[in-house]
C-alpha positions in Angstrom: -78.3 41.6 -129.3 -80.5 44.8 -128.2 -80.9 45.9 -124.7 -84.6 46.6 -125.1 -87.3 45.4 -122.6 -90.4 43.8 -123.6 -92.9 42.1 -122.5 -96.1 40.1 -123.1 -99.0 39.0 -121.2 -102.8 39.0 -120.4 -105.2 40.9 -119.5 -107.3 40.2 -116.4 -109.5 42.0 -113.8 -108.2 41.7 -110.6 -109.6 42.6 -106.8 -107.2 45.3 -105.4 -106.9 44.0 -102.4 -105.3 40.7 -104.1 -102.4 42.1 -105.3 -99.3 42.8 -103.8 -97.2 46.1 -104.5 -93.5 46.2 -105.6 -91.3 48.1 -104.0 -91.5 51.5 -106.3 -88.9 54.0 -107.5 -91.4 56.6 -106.2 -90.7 57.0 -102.3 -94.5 57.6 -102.3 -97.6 57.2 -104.1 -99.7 60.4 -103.3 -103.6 59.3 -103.4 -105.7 62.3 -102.6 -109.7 62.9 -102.3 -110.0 64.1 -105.8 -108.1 61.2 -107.3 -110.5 58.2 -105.4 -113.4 60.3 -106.5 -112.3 59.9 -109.8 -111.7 56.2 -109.7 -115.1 55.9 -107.6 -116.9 57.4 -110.9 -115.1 56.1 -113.7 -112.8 53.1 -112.8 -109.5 52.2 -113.4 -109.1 53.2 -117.0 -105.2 52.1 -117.4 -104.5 48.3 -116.9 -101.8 48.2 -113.8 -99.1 46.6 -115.0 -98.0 43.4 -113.0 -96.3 39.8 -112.7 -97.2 36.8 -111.5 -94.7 35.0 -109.2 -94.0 31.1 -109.1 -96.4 30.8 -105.6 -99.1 32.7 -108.2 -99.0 36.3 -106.2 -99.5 39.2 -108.9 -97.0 41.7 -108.3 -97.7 45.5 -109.3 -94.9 46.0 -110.8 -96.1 49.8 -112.7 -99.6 51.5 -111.0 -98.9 51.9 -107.6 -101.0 55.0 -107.1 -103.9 53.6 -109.2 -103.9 50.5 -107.1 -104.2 52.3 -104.0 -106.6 54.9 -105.4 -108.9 51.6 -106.2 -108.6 49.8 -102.8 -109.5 53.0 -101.0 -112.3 53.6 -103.5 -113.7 50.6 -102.8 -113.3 49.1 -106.8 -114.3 44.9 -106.7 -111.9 44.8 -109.7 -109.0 46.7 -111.7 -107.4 45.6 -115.2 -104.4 44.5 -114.8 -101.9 43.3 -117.5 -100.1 40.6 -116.3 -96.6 40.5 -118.2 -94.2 37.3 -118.5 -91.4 39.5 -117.2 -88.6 38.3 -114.8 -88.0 39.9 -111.3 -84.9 41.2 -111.7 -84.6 44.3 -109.8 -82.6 46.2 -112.1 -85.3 45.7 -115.3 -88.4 46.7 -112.6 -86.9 49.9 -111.8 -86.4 51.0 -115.5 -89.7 50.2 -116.0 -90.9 51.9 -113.5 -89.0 55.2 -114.4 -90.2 55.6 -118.1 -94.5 54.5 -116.7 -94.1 56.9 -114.0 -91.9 59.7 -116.8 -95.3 58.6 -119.5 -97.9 58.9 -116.5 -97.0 61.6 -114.1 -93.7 63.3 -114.0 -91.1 62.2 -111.4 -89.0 64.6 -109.4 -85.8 64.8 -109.3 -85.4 63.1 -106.0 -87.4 60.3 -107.5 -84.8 60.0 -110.3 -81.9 60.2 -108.1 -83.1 57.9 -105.9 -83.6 55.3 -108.6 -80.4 56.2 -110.3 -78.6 54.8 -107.3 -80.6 51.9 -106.9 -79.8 50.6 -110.7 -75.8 51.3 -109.4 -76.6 49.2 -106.2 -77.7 46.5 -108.9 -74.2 46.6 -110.6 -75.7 48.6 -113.9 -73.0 51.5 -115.4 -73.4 54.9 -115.7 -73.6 54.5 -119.1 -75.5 51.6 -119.1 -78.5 53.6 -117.1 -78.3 56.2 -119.2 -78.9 54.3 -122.6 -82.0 52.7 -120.4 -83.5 55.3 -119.0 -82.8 58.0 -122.1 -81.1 60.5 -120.6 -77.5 61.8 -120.6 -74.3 60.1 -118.8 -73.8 63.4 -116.3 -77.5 63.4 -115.1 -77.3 60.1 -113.9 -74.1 60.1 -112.2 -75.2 63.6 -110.7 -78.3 61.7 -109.5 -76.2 58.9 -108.3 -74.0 61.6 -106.3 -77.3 63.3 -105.1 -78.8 60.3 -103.4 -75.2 59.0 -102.1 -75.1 62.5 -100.0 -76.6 63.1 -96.9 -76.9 67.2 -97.2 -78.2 66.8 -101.1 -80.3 63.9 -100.5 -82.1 65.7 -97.6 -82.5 69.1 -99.6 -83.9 67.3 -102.8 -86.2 65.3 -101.0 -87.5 68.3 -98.3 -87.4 71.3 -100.5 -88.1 70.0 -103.8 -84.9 71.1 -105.4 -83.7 70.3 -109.3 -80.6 67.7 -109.7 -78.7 70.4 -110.6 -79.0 72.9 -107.5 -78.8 69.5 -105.2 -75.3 69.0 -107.3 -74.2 72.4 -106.0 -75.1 71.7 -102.5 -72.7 68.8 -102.2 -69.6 71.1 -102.8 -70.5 73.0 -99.7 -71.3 70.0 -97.1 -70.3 70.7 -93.5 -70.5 74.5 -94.0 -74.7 74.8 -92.8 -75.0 78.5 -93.2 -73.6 78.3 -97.2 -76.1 75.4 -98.2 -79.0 76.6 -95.8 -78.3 80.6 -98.2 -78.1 77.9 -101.2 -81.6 76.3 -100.2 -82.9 79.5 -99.5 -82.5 80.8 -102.9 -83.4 77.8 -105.2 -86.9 77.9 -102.7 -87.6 81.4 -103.0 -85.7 82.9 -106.3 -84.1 80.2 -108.4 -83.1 82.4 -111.6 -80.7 83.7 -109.3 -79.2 80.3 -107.7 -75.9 80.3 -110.0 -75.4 83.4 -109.0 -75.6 82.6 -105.5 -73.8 79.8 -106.0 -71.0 81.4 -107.6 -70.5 84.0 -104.9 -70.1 80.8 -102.2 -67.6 79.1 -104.6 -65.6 82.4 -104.9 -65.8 83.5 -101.4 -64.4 80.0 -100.3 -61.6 80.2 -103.1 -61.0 83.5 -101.0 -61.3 82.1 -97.9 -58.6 78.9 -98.2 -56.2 81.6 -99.5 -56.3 83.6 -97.0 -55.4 80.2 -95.0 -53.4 79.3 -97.1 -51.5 83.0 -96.4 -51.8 82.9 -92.6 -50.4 79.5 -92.0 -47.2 80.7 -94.1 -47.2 84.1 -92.3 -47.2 82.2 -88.8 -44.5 80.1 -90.0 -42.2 82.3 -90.1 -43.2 83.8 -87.0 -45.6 86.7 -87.8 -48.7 87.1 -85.5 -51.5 87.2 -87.6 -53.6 90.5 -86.9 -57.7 89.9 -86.8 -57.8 93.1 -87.8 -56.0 96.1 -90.3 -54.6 98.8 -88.3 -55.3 102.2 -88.7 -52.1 103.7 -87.9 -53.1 107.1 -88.3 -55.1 107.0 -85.2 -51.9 106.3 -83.0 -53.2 101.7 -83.7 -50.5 99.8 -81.9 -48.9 98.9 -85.2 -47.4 100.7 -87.9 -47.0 99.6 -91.4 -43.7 98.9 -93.0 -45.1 101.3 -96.0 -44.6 104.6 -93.7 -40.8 103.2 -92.4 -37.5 103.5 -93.7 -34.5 102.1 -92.6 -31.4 103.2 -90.9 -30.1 103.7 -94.6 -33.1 105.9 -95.9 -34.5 102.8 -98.4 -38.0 102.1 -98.2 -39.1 98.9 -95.6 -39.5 95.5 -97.1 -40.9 92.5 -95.5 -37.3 90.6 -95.3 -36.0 93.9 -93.0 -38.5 93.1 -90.6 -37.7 89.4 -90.2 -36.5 89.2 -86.8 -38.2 92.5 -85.1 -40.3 91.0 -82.0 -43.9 91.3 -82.5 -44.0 91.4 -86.4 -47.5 91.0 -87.6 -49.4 90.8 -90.7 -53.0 91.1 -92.0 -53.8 89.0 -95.0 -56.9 89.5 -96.8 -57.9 89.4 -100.5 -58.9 91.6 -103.4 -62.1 90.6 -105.5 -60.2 88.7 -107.9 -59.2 86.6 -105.1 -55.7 88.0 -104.9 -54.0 87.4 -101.7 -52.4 90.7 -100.3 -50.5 90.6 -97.1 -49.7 93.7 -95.2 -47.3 93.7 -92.8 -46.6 95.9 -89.1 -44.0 96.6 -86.8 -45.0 97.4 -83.3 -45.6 101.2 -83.4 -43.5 101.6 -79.8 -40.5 99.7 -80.7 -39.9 100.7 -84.7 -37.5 103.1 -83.9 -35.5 100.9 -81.7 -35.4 98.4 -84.4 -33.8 100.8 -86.3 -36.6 102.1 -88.8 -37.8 106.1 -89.2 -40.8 107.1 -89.9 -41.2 108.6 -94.0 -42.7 111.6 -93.9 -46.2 112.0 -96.1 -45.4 115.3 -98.1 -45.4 116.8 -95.0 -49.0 116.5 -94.8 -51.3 114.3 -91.9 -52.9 111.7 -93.5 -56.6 112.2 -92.4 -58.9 109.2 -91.7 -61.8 108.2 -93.9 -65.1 109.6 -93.0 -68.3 107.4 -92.2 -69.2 107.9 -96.0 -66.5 107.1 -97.3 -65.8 104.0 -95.6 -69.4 102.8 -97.0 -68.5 103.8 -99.9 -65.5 101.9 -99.6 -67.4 98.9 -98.5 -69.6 98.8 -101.2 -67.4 99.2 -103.8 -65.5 96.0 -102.3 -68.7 93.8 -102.4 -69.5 95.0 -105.7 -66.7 94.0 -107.2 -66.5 90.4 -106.0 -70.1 90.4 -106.8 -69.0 91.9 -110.6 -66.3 88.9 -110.6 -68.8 86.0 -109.6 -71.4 87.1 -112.1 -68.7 86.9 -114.8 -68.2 83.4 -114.3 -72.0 82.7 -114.1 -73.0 85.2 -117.6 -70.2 83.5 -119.9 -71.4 80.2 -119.1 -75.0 81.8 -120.1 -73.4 83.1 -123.4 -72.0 79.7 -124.3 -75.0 78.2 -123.6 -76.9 80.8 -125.9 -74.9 80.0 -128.4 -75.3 76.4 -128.8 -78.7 76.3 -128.5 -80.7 74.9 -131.2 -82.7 77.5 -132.0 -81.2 81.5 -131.6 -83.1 84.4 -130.5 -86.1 86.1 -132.6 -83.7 88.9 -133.0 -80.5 87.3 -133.2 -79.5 88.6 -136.8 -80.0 92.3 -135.9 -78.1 92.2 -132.6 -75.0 91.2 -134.8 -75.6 93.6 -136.8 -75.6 96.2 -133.8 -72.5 94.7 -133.0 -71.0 95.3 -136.7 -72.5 99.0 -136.1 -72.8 100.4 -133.0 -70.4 98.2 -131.0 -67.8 98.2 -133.9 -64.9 99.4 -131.2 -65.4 96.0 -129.2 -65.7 94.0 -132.3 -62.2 95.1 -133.4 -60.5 94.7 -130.3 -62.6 90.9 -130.2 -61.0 90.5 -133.4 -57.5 91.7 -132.8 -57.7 89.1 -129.8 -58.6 86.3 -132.0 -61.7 85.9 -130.9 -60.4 83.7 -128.1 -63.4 84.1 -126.2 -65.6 83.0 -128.6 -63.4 79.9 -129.4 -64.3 79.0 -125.2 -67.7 79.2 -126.0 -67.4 76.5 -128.0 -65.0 74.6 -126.0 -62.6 75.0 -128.8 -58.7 75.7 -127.6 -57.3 78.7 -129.5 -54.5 78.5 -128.2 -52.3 82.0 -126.5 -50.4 82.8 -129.8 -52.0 85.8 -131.8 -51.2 83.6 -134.4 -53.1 80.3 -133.6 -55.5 79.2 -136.3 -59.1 80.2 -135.7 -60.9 77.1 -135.8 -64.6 78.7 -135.8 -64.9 78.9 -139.0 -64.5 74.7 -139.1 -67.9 75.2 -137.3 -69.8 76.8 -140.0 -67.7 74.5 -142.8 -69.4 72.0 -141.4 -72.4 72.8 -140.6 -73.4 75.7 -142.5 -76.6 76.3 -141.0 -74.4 77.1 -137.8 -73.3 80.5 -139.6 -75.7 82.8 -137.6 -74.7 80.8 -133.8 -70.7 81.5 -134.7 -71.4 85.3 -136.0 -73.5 85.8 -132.4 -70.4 84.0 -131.0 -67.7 86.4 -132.0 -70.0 89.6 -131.0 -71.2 88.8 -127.6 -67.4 87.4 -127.3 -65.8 91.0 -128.5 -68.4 92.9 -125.8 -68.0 90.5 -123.4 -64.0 90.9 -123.6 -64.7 94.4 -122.8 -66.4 94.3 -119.4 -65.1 94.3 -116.3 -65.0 95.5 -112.8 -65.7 99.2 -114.5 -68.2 98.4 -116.4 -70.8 98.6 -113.4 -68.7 101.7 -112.0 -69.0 103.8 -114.9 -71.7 102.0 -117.6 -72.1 103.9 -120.7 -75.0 103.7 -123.7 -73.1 100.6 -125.1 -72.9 98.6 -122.2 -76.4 99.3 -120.6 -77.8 98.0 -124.4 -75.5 95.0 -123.7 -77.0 94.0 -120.5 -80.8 95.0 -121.4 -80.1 92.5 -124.6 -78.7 89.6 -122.9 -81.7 90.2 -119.9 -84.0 90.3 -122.3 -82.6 86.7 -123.8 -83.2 85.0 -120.2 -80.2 85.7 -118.6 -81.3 86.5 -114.9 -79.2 89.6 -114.0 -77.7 89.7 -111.0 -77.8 92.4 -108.7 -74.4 94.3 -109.7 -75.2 94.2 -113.1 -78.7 95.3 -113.2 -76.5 98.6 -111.7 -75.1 99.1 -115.3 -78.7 99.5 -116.3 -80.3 101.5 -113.6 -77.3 104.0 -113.2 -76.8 104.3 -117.3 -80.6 105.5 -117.3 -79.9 107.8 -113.9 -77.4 109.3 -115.8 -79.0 109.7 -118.9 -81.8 112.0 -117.4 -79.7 113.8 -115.3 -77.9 114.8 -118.2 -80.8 115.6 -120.2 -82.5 117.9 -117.5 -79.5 119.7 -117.5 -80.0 120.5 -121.2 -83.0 121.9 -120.8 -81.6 123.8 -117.7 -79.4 125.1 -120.2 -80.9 125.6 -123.0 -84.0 127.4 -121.2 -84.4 131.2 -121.6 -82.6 133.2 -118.8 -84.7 133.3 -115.5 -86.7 130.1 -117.1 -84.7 127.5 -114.9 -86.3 128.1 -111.7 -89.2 126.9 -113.4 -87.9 123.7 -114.7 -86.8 122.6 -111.5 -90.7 123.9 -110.3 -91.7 121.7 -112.5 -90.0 118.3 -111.1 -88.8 117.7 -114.6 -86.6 114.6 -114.5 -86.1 113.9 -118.1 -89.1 111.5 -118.8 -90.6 114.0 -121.3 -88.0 114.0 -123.4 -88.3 112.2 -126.6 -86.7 108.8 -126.9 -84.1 110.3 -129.8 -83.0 112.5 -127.8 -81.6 110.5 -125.0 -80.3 107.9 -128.0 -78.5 111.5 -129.2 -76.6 112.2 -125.9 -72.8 111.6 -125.4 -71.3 109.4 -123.4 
């Protein structure tokens, strides 16, 4: 037996205003001016698609909007096909998801919506998703959706994909993360995942830093909202600048049962907990601890400049670590599309050539990377089969996607936190390739880009500074040259 609807009937013209409207998966049937003025000159083209009940009421079951349009355009009559279908809930709704999908496109809130009325109805995930044609995830993301109050609210107000109304559920009861989340999918959605990513991370952060404090005050540390500068005479003093009474270097356990021990706990970007800890900077020495000296030098504080600098560099590389996550997913994506990139074949070559260094450390590495992108499990022995090569065995015309796998995998591999510190020729191409393949750059690594090509004509207006006859500089810099005149070759030519 098939699960397939179908239906016969009749066709009959019908007053409007005679028939009686279903409750629709579509919250609402937008009729505007321009639609009744069509309907006014032309008619109802498409037959309605209804039900007659036992009492002999015709049910729309599929043309809403049309029926509307028509009553408000003052039709007499409307074709209206007039099926022997039964009434159960369940078989209306699908119906009404793939006329509305043929007719005009649902949102996603529609879909959602829907979705969770067919579970109300008792129907399976996977029973909805052989109905309705679509995959087992999107419906029970839909079903999630319209089960939330936050992601129901944001589909339905701001328009928002499944997907980004997914996100939002992860972050209910925390306003200002899904209000940011909202913001973006509204105004700059290429960079949602992005912005999404940085929430996920900074919350990983955040409940370890909890995590941290909760153990620190349990064993009777205050926890300090603040890290003290102690070289401007802070009220604490860290245990790195103490001895004790027998000249060894201050650990935490030495400090156990001094009164008002204290810690600050924050995290690096790779959400690594680091907890400092402080001795009251008037009562050290009578705890028995001495001050190490520094080289006999005074450490200095950091300048205004530098604690920017500072700053930035921290954001930055949480930033760097967030967009990591969100670009590999991108580059296993790419590489199971269907169809590759125009230009797929000569970027592996580049990678055999020009990015031969990362393709032999990729390899040395087994290519592990490359296995993830596939959801293949190397395995962490150097000498765990490779199974990509399965891949291509079986389907050979998959040859190109694994070869594009193993290069992106072997520069990829290479990147990290450095990369948008000090980018080089190799690593700007990198980023301008995958850009150039849809991958929305975020802002850290648009940096390797921008800075590379900074670099590059600051170095090549100092060759021509030096390479000018003597007295011939002051004109150069006369001139405002910045580089741009020199050929393309030449800047291809320059060392990194």
């Amino acid at each position: 037996m098939t699960d397939t609807i179908t239906a016969t009937g009749t066709l009959e013209h019908i007053d409007p205003q005679a028939l009686i409207l279903e409750a629709n998966v579509r919250p609402s049937a937008p009729v505007d001016k321009e639609f009744v003025a069509t309907i006014k000159q032309f008619g109802v083209l498409m037959p309605v698609l209804a039900r007659r009940d036992p009492q002999g009421n015709v049910l729309v079951r599929a043309g809403q909007r049309r029926t509307l349009g028509a009553r408000e355009a003052g039709i007499a009559t409307i074709p209206v096909y007039i099926t022997n279908a039964d009434d159960k809930t369940a078989e209306r709704i699908i119906e009404q998801i793939v006329e509305n999908d043929q007719r005009k496109e649902l949102t996603d809130g529609d879909r959602a919506a829907a979705y969770q009325q067919l579970a109300f109805e008792g129907l399976s995930v996977a029973t909805i998703a052989m109905r309705v044609g679509v995959k087992r995830d999107i419906v029970q993301a839909g079903i999630n959706v319209a089960e939330n109050a936050t992601a129901a609210s944001a589909i339905s107000t701001h328009d928002l994909t499944l997907d980004q109304a997914a996100v939002l559920i992860e972050f209910e009861g925390d306003n200002t993360i899904v209000n940011s989340l909202i913001e973006v999918a509204t105004s700059d959605p290429a960079k949602f995942e992005h912005a999404a990513q940085r929430a996920r991370d900074e919350r990983t952060r955040a409940l370890a830093v909890a995590a941290a404090t909760d153990k620190a005050e349990g064993r009777g540390f205050r926890v300090l909202k603040r890290r003290p500068v102690t070289w401007q005479a802070d009220e604490h003093t860290s245990i790195d600048e103490l001895a004790t009474a027998d000249g060894e270097r201050a650990t935490a356990s030495d400090i156990e049962a001094v009164e008002g021990r204290a810690v600050y706990v924050d995290t690096d970007w790779d959400v690594t907990v680091r907890v400092s800890y402080y001795v009251p900077t008037d009562g050290f020495k009578a705890a028995g601890f001495k001050k190490l000296a520094s080289n006999g030098t005074v450490r200095q504080p950091m300048s205004e400049d530098e604690k920017a600098e500072r700053k930035t560099l921290i954001a930055n590389n949480k930033a760097w670590k967030s967009a990591e996550t969100v670009r590999r997913a991108w580059l296993a994506g790419l590489v199971n599309r269907k169809t590759l990139p125009k230009d797929a074949t000569r970027f592996i070559a580049r990678g055999m050539t020009e990015f031969a260094a990362d393709l032999a450390r990729g390899l040395q590495n087994g290519n592990k990377l490359a296995h993830e992108f596939f959801d293949l499990d190397r395995g962490d022995s150097y000498f765990a089969p490779d199974k990509l090569a399965g891949i291509v065995e079986a389907t050979p015309t998959k040859a190109n996607h694994v070869s594009l796998a193993v290069v992106l995998s072997a520069i990829e591999g290479g990147t990290s936190v450095q990369t948008w510190r000090s980018p080089d020729r190799d690593s700007a191409a990198y980023f301008t390739q995958i850009g150039a393949w849809g991958y929305p750059l975020s802002e850290v690594e648009q940096i390797v880009i921008d800075k590379h090509a900074e670099l590059q004509h600051a170095r090549a207006a100092q060759r021509v500074a030096d390479e000018a006859p003597s007295g011939a500089n002051d004109e150069v810099e006369d001139a405002g040259f910045d580089g741009d005149d020199l050929p393309a070759e030449d800047f291809d030519s320059l060392d990194e």
